[in-house]
C-alpha positions in Angstrom: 31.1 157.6 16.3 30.8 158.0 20.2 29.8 160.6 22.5 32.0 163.3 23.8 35.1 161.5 21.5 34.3 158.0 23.4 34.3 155.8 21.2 33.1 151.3 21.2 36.5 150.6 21.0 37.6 152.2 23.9 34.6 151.3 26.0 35.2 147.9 24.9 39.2 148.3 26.4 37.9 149.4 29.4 34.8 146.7 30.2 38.0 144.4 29.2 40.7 146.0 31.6 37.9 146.6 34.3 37.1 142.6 34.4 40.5 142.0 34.3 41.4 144.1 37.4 38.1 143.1 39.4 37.6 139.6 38.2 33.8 138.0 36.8 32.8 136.8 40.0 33.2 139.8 41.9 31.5 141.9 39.2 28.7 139.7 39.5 28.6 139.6 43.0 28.4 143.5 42.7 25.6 143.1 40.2 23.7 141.2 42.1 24.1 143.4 45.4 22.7 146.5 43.1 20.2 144.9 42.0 18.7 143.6 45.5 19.1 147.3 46.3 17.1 148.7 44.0 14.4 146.0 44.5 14.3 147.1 48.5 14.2 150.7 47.5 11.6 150.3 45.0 9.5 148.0 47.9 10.4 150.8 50.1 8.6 153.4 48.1 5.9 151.5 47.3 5.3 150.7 50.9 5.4 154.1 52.0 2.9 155.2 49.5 0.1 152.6 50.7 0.9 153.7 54.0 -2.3 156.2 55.6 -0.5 159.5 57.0 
């Protein structure tokens, strides 16, 4: 069973279709740029909280 009627196999389909359109290097590439930017947003926060106001 899914949720909402979504079902594995047609997440599956799509995570296929999706790499097939975009390519494994450029999906890692974009991995790779989200994760930088939530490691400078989390810095960001953190830095701003040590900060005296």
């Amino acid at each position: 069973m899914g949720l909402g009627g979504i079902h594995i196999w047609h997440l599956l389909i799509l995570l296929v279709v999706v790499v097939l359109v975009f390519g494994s290097k450029r999906l890692a590439g974009a991995g790779e740029d989200l994760g930088t930017a939530i490691k400078d947003f989390r810095k960001a926060l953190r830095d701003d909280d040590t900060q005296p106001k």
